[in-house]
C-alpha positions as a Markdown table, in Angstrom:
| # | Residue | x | y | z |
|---|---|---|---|---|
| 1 | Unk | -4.8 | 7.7 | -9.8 |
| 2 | Unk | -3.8 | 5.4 | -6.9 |
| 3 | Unk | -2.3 | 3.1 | -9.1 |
| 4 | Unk | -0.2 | 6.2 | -11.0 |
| 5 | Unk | 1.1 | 6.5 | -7.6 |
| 6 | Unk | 1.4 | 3.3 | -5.7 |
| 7 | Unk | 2.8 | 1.2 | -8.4 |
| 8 | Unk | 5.5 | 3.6 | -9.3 |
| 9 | Unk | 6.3 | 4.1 | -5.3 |
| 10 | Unk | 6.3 | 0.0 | -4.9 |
| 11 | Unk | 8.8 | -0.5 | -8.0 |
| 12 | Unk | 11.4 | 2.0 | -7.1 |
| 13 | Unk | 11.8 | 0.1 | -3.9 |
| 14 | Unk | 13.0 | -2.7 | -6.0 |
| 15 | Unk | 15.7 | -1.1 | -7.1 |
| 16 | Unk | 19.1 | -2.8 | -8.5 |
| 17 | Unk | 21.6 | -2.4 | -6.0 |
| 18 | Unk | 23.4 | -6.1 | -6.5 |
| 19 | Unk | 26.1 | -6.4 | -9.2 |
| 20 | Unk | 25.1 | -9.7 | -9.5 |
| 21 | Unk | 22.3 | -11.7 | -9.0 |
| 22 | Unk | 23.8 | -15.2 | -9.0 |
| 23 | Unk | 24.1 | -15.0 | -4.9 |
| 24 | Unk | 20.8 | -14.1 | -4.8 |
| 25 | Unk | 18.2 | -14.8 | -7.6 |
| 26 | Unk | 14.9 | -14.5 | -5.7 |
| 27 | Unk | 16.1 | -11.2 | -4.3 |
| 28 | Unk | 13.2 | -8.5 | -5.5 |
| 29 | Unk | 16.6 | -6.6 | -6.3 |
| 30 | Unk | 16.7 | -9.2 | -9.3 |
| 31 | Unk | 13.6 | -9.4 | -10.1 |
| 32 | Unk | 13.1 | -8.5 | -14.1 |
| 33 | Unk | 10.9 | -5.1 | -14.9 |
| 34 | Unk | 7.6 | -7.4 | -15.6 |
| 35 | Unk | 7.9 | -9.4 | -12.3 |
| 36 | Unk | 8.4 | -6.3 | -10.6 |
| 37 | Unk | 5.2 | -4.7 | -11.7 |
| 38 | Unk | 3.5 | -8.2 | -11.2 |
| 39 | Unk | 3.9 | -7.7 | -7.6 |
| 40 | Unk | 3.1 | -3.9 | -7.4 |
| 41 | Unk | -0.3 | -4.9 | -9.1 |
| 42 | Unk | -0.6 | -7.5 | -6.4 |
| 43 | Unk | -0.2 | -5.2 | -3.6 |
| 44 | Unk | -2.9 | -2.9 | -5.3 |
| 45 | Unk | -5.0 | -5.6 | -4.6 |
| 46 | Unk | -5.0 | -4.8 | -0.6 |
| 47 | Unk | -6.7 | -1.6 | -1.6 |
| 48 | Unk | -9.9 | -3.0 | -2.9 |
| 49 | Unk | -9.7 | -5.4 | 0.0 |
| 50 | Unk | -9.3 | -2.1 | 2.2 |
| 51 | Unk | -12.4 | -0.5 | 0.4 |
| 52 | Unk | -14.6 | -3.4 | 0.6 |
| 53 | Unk | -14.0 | -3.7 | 4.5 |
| 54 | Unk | -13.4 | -0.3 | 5.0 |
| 55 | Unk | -17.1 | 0.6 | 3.7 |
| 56 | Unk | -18.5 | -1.9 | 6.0 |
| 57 | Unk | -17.0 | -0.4 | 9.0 |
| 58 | Unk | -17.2 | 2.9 | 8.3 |
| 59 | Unk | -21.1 | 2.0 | 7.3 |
| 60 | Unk | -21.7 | 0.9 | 10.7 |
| 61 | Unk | -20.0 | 3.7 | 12.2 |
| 62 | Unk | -22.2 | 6.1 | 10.8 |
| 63 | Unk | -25.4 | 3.8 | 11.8 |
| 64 | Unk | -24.4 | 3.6 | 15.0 |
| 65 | Unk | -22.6 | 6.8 | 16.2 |
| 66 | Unk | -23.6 | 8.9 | 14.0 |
| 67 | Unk | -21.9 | 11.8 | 11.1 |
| 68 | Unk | -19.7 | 13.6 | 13.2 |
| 69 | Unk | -18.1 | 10.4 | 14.2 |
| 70 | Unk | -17.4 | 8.9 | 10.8 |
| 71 | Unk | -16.6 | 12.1 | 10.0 |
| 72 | Unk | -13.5 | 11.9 | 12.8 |
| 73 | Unk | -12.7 | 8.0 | 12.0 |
| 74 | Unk | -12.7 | 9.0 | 8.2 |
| 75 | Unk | -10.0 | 11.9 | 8.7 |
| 76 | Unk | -8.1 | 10.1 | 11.3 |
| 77 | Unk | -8.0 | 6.8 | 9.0 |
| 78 | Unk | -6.7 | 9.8 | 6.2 |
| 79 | Unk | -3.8 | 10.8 | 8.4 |
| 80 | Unk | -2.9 | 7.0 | 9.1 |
| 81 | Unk | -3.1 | 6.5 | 5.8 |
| 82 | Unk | -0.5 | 9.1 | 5.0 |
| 83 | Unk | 1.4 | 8.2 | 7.8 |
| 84 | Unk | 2.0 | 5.0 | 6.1 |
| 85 | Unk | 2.5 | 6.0 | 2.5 |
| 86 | Unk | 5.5 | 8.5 | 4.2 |
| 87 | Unk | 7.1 | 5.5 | 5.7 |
| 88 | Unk | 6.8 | 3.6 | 2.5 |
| 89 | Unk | 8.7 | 6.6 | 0.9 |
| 90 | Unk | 11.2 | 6.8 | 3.5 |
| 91 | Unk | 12.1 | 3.0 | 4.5 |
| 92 | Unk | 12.3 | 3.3 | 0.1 |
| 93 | Unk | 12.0 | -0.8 | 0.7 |
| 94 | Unk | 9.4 | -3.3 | -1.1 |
| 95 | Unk | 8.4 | -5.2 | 2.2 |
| 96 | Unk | 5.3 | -6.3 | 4.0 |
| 97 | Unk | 4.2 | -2.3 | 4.5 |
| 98 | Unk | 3.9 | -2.4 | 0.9 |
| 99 | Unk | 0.8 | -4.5 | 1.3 |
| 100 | Unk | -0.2 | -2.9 | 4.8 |
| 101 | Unk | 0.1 | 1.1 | 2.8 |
| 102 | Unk | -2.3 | 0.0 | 0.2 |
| 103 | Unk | -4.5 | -2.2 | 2.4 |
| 104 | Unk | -4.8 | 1.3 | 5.0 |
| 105 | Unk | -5.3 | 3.8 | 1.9 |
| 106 | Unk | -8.4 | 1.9 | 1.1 |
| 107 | Unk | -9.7 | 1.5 | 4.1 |
């Protein structure tokens, strides 16, 4: 489901708006439909990151401070999350918040 989502959201913020792309080839304006999902893949790679260190801390959360406190981190990590995936749609850009949207969604 994520990836439905995320890799759709990534790709539209690589949208053509040059009329040419001699000026600037590496722009990810000009960047052919393959390489663009190439590096929407690669930012879906932040979320397992965010999962695998995500479960660690929120692990020793719970160890230490108890439910009711993961249970606050885990719904205020939820609202940063979507916090960030709202910027993402807004700034509509494929930058380095990107990576840090699917990196935080995991976590």
């Amino acid at each position: 489901m994520f990836a439905a989502v995320f890799v759709v959201l990534t790709t539209r913020g690589m949208k053509n708006s040059y009329h040419t792309c001699k000026e600037f080839p590496n722009d990810p304006d000009c960047w052919s439909e393959d390489d663009r999902n190439s590096w929407a893949l690669f930012t879906m790679t932040m979320l397992g990151l965010g999962e695998i260190l995500g479960g660690g801390v929120l692990g020793k959360i719970r160890d230490t401070c108890g439910n009711k406190m993961a249970f606050t981190v885990l719904i205020l990590e939820t609202l940063v999350a979507c916090g960030v995936v709202l910027a993402v749609n807004i700034s509509d850009n494929f930058n380095a918040l990107s990576f840090v949207m699917t990196f935080v969604w995991g976590f």
